[in-house]
N, C-alpha and C positions, 0 to 999 in steps of 0.2 A: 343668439336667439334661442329662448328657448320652446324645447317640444317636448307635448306631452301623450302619451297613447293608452286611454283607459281602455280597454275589452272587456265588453259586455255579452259575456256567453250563457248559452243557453244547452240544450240537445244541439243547436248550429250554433254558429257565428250570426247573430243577428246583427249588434250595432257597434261599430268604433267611432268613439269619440276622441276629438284630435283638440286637444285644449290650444287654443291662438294662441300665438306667439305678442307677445305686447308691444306697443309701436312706440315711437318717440313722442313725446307731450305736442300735443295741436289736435287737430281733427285731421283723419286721415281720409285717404280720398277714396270713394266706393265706387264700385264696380261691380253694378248688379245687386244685389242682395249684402255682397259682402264686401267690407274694406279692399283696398289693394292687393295690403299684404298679405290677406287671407286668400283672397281671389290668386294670388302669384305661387302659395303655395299647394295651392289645388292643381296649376297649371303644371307644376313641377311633378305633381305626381300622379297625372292622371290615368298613365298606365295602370297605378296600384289602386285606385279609385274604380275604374273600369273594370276590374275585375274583381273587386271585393259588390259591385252592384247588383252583379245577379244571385247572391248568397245573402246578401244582407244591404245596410244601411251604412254610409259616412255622413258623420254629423261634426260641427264645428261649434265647438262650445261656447252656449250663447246665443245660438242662431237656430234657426228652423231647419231640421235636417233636411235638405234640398242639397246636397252637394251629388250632381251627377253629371258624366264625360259623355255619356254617348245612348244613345237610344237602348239598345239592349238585344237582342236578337229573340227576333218572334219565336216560338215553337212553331218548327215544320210540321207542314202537313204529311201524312203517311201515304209515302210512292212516291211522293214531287219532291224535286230537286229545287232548293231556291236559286235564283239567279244573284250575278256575283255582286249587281250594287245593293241589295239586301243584306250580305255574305259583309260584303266593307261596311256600311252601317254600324250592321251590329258586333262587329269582331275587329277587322280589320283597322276602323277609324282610330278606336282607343292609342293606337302608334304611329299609323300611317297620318294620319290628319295633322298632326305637330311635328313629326321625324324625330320622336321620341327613341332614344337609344339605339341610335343607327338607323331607324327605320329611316326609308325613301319617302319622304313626302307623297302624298297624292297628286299627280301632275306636274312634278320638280324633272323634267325633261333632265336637267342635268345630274340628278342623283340616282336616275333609272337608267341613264345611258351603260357605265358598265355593267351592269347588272343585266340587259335587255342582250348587249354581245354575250351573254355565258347562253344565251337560249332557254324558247320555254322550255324547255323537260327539265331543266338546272332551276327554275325557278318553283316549278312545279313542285321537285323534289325539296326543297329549301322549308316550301312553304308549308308542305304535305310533315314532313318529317322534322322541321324545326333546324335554324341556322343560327348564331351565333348568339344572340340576345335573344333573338322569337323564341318563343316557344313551338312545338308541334302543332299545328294548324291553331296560331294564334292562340293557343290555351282551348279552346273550342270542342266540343265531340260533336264534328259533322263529315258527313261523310266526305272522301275526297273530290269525287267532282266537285262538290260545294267551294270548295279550297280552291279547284281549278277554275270555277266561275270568278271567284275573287280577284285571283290573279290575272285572268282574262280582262277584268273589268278595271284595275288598275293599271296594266297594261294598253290597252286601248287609249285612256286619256295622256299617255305620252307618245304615242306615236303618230 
């Protein structure tokens, strides 16, 4: 299959455009705005979608640039602490929602299980400082309780 990655820079990274991959001869089957295969290749990488979101645009060449994984995280109000399914929404989903590269599912009772025996402070710190694939609070600059509300709030729906 091939793939193609134009960047389109500015002073930031505004838009990457991701040239489709071309399908076998027939009509292929859509999903949403976009063919299949376009739509399966979004799913593949919606961690790197998710985080190219709040800096700029993913567009799919040919199509109406609409390519987005996950809500986005509001700008916090100054003093207040967001609560953690806020925190998941806008940060956390991008990997937790699919179990994208190790992550634990949201509510996968059995892929929280060891992780829930190591304890909150182990999870805490994991999540606060970055573990294996994560990054440090999800790629995110908020402060830690924010991180500990997340984890709160993911936690909660498996126990």
């Amino acid at each position: 299959m091939k793939k193609a990655l134009a960047l389109l820079t500015g002073a930031l990274l505004s838009v990457i455009v991701v040239a489709a991959p071309s399908t076998a001869p027939g009509k292929a089957e859509q999903v949403g705005i976009y063919p299949a295969h376009i739509q399966a290749m979004i799913d593949r990488n919606a961690n790197l979608v998710g985080r190219i979101n709040p800096f700029g645009t993913v567009c799919i060449e040919g199509y109406e640039c609409a390519v987005k994984v996950s809500k986005g995280l509001a700008p916090a109000v100054e003093g207040e602490i967001r609560a953690g399914n806020v925190i998941y929404e806008g940060v956390c989903a991008n990997c937790h929602a699919a179990g994208l590269i190790g992550a634990p599912k949201y509510g996968d009772k059995a892929q929280w299980s060891a992780r829930l025996g190591k304890g909150t402070a182990t999870l805490y710190t994991h999540a606060i400082n970055g573990f294996n694939a994560m990054p440090a609070k999800g790629g995110a600059e908020i402060p830690d309780q924010e991180v500990k509300n997340a984890v709160d709030y993911m936690v909660a729906a498996v126990r």
